[in-house]
DSSP file (Angstrom, degrees, kcal/mol; ACC not computed):
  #  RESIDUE AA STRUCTURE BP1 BP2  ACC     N-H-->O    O-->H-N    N-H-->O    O-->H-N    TCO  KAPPA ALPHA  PHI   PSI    X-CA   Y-CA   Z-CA
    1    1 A X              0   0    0      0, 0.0     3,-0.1     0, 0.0    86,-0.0   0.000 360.0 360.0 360.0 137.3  132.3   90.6   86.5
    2    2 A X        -     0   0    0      1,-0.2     2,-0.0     0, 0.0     0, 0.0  -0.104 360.0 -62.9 -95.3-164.4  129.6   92.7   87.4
    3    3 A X        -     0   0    0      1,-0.1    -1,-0.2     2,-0.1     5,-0.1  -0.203  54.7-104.4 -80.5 145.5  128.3   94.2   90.8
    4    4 A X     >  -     0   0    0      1,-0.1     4,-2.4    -3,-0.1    -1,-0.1  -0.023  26.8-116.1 -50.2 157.2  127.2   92.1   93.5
    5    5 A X  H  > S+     0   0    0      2,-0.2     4,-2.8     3,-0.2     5,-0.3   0.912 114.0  55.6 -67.8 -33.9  123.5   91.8   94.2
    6    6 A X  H >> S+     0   0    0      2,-0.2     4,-2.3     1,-0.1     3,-0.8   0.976 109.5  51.4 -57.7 -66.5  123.5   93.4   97.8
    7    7 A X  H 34 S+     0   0    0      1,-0.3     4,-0.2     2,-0.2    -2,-0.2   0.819 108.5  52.0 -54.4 -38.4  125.3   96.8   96.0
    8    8 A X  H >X S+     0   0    0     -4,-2.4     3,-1.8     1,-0.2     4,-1.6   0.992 113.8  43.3 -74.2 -46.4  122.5   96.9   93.3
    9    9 A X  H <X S+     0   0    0     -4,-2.8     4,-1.0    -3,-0.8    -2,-0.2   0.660 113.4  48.0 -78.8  -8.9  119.7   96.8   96.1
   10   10 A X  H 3< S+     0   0    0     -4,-2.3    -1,-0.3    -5,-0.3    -2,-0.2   0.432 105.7  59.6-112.3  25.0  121.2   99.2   98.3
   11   11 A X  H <> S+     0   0    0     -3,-1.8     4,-1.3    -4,-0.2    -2,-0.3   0.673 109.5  42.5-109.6 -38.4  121.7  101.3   95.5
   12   12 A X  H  < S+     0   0    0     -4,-1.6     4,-0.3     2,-0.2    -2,-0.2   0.852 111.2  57.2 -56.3 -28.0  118.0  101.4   94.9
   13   13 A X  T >X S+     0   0    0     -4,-1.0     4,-4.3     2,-0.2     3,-1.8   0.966 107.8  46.9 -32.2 -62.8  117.1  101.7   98.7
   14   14 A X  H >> S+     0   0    0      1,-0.3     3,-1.6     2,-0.2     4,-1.0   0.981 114.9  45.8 -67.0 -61.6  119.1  104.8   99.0
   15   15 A X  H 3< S+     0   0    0     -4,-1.3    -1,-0.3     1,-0.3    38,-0.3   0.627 115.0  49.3 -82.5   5.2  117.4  106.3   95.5
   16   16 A X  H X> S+     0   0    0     -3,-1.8     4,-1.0    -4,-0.3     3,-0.6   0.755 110.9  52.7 -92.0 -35.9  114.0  105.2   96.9
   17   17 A X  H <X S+     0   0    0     -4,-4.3     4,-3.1    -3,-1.6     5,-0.3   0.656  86.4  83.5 -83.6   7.9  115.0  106.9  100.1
   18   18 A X  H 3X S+     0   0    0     -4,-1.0     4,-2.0    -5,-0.2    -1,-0.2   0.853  86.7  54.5 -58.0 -39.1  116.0  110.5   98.7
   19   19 A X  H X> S+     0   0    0     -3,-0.6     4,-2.0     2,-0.2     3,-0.9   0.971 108.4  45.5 -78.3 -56.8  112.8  111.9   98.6
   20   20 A X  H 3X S+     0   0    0     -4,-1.0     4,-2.0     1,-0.3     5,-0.4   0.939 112.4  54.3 -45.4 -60.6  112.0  111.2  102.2
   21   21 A X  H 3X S+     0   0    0     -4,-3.1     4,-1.1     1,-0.2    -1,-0.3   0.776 113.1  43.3 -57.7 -16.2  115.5  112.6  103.1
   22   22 A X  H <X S+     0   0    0     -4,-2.0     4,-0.5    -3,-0.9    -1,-0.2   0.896 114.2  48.5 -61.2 -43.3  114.7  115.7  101.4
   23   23 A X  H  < S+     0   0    0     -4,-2.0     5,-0.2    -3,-0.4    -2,-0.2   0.813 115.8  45.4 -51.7 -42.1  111.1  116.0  102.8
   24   24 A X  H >X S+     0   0    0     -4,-2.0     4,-1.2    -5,-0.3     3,-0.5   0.753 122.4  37.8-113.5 -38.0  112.4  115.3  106.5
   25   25 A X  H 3X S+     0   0    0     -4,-1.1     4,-0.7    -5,-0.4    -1,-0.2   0.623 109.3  52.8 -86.8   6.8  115.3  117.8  106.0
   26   26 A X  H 3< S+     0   0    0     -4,-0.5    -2,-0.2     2,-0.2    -1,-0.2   0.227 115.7  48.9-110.5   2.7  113.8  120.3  104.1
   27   27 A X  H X> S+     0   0    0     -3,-0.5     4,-1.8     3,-0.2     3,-0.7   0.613 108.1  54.7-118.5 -35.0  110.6  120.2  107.7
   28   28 A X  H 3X S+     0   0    0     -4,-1.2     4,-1.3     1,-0.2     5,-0.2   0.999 111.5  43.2 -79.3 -44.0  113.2  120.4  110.2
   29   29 A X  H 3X S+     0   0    0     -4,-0.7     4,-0.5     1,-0.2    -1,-0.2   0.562 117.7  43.8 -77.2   4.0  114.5  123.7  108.4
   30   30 A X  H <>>S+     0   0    0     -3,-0.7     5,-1.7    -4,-0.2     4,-0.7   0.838 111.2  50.5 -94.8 -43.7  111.2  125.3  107.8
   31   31 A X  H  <5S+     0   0    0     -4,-1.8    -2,-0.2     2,-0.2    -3,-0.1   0.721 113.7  51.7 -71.1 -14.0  109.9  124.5  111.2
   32   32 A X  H  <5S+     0   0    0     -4,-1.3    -1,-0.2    -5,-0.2    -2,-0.1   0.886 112.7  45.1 -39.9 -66.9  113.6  126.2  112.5
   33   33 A X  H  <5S-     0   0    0     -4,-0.5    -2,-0.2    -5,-0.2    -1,-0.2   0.496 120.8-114.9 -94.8  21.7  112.9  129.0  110.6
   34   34 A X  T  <5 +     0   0    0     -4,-0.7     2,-0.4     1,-0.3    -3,-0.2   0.639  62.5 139.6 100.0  14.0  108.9  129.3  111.8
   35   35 A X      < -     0   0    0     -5,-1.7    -1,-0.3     1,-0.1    -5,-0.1  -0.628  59.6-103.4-102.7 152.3  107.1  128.7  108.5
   36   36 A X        -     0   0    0     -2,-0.4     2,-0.3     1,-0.0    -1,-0.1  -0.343  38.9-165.8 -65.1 149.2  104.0  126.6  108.8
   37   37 A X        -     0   0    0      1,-0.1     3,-0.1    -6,-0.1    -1,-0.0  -1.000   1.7-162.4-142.6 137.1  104.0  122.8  107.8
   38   38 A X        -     0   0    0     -2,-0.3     2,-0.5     1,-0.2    -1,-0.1   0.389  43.2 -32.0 -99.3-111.4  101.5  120.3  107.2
   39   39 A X        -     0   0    0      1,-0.1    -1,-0.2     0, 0.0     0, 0.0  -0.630  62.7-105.6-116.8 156.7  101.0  117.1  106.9
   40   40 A X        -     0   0    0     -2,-0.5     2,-0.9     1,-0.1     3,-0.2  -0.190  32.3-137.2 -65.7 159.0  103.9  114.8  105.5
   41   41 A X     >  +     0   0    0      1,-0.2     4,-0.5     2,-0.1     5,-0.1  -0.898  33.6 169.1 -95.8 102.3  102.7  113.6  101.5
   42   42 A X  H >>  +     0   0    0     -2,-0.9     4,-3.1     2,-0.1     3,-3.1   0.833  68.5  63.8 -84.6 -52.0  103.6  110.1  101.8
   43   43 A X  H 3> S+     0   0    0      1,-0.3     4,-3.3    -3,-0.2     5,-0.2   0.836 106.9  44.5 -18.0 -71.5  102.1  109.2   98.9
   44   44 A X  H 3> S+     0   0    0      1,-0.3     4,-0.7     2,-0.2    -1,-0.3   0.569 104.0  64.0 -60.4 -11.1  104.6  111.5   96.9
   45   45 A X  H <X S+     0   0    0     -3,-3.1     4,-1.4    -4,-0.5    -1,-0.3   0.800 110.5  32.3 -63.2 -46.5  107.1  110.4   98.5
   46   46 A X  H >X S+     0   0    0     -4,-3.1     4,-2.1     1,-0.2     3,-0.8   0.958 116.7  52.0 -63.8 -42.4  106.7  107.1   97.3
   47   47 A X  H 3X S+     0   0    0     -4,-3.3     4,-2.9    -5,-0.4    -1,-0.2   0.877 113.9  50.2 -71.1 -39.3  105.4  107.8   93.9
   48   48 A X  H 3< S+     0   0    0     -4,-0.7     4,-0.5    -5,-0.2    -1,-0.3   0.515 113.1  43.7-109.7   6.1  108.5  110.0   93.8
   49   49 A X  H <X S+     0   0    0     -4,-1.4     4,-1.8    -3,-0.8     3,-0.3   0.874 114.4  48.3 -74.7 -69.0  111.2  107.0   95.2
   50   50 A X  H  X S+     0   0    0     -4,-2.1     4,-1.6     2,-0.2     3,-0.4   0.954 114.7  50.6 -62.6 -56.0  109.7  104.3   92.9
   51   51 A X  H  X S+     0   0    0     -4,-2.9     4,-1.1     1,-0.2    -1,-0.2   0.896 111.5  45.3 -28.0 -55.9  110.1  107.2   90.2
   52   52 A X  H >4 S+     0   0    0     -4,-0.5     3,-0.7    -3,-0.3     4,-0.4   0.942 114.5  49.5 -44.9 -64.2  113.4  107.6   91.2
   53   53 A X  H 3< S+     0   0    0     -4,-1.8     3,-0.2    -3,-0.4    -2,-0.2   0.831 110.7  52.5 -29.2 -66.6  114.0  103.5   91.2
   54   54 A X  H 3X S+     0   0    0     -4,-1.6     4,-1.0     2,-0.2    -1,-0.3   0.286 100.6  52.5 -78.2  -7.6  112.7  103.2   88.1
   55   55 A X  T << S+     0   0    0     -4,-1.1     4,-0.3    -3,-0.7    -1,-0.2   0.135 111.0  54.7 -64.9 -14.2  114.7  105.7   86.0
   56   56 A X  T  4 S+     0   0    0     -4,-0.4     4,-0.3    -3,-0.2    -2,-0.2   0.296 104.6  49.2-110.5  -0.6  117.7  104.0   87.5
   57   57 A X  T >> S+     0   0    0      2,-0.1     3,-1.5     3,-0.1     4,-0.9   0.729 115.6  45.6-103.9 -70.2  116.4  100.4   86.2
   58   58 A X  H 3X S+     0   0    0     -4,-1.0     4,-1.5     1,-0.3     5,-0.3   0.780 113.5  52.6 -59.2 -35.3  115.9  102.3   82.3
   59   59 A X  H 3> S+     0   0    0      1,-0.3     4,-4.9    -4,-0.3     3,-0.4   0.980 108.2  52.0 -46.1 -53.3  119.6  104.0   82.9
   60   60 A X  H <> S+     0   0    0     -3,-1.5     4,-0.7    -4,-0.3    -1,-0.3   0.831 113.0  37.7 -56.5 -50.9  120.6  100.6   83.5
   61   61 A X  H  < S+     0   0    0     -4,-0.9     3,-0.5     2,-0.2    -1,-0.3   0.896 124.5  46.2 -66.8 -43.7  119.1   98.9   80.1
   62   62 A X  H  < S+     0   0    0     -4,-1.5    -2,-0.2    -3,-0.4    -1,-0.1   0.898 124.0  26.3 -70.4 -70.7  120.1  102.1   78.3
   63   63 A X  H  < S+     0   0    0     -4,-4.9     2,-0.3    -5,-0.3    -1,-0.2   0.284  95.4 111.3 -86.9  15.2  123.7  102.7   79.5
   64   64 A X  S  < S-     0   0    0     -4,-0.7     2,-0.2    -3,-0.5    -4,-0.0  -0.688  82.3-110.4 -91.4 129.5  124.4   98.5   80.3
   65   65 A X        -     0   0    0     -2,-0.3     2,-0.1     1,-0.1    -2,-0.1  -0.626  29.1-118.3 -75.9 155.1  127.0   97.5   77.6
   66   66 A X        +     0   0    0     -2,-0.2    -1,-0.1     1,-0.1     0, 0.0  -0.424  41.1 164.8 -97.3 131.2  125.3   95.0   74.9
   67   67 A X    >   +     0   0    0     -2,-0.1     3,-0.8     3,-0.1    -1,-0.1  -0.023  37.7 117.1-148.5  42.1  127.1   91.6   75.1
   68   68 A X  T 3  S+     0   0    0      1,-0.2    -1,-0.1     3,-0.0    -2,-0.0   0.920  81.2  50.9 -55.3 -56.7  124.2   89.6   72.9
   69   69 A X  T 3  S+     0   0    0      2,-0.1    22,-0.3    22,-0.1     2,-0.3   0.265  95.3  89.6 -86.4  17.6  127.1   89.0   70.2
   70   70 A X  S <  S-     0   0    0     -3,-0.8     2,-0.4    20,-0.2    20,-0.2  -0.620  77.1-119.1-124.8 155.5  129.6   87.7   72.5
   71   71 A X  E     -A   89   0A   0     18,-0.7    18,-4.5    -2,-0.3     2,-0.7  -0.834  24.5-135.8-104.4 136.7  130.2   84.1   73.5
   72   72 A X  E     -A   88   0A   0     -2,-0.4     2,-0.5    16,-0.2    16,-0.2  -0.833  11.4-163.6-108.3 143.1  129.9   82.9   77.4
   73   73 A X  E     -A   87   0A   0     14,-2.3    14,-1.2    -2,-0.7     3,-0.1  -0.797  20.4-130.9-104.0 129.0  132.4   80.8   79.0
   74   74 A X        -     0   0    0     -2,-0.5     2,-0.2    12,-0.2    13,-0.2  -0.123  25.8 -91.8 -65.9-165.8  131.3   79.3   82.0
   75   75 A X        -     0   0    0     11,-0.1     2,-0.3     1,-0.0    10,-0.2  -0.649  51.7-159.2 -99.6 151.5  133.1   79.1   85.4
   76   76 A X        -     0   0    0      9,-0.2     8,-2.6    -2,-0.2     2,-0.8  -0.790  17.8-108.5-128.8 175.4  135.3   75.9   85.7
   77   77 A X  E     -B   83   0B   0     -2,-0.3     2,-0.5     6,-0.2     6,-0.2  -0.747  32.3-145.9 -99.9  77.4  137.1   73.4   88.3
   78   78 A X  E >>  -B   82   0B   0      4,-1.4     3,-2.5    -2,-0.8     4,-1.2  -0.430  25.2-116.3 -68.5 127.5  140.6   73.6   88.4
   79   79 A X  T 34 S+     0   0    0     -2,-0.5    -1,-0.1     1,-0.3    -2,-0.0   0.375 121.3  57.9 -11.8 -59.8  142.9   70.6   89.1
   80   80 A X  T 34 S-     0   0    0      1,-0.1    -1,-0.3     2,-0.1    -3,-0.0   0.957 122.4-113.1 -64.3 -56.8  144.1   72.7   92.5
   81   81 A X  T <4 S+     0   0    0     -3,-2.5     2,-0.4     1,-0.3    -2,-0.2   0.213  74.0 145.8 142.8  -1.9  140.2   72.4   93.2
   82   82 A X  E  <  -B   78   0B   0     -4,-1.2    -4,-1.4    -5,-0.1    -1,-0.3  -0.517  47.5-130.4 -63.5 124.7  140.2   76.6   92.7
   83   83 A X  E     -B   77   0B   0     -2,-0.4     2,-0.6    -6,-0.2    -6,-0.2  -0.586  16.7-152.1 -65.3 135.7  136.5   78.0   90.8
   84   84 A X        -     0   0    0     -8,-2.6    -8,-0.1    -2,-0.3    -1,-0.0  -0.968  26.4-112.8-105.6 114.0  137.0   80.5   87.7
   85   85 A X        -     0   0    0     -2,-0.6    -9,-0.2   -10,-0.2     2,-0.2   0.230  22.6-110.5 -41.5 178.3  134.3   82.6   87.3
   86   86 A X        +     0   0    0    -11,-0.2     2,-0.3    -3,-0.1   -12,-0.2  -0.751  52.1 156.3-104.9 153.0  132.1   82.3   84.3
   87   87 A X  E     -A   73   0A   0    -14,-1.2   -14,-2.3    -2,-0.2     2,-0.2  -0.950  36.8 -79.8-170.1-179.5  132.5   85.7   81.7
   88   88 A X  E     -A   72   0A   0     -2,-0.3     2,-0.3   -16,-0.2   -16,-0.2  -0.598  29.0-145.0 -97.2 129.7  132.0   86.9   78.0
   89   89 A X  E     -A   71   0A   0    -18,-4.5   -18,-0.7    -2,-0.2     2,-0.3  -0.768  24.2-116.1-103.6 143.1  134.1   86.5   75.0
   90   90 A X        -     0   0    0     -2,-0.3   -20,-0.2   -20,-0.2     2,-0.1  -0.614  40.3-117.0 -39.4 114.1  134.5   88.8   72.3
   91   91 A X    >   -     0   0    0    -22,-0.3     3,-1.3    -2,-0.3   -22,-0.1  -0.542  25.1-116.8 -39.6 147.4  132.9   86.9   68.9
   92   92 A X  T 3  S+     0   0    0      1,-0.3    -1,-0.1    -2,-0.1    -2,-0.0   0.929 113.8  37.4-121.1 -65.3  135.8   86.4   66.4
   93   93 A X  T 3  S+     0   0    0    -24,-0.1    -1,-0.3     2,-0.1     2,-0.1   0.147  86.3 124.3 -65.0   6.8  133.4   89.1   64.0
   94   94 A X    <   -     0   0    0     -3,-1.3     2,-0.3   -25,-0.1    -4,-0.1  -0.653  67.0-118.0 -86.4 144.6  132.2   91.3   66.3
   95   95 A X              0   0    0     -2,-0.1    -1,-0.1     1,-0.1    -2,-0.1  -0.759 360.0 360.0 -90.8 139.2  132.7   94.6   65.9
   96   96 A X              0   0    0     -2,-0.3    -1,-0.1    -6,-0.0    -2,-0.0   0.672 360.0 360.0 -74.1 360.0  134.8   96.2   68.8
């Protein structure tokens, strides 16, 4: 079964937020060590979060295993009254 839907959106939150936490720790240790700073780039921050975001949805199509040739079985109701999740069968010809 794969990951719940909160863990997949707060694993793009966090990769949207990396560039800010870089930006915002990389100005508290120049303004430490005296070098001049202007003014924060939000734009690039964002452009460079949605970048981020999006390189992690193509991983995802790229590295996701392919289960097109496989049969699903849904989830059922057992007599105790318990749910079985739904999942993917192997096809009886697929190769492994």
């Amino acid at each position: 079964m794969g990951p719940p839907l909160l863990r997949i959106l707060l694993t793009r939150a966090l990769l949207v937020a990396v560039p800010f936490a870089v930006w915002f720790v990389w100005r508290a240790w120049a303004r430490r060590s005296g070098h001049p700073m202007g003014s924060t780039p939000w734009p690039w921050l964002f452009a460079a979060g949605a970048a981020l975001a999006g390189l992690s949805f193509i991983a995802m199509a790229v590295f996701h295993p392919d289960n097109r040739s496989d049969r699903y079985v849904p989830g059922e109701m057992t007599p105790s009254g318990a749910v079985t999740p739904g999942h993917f069968e192997p096809s009886k010809g697929a190769a492994p």
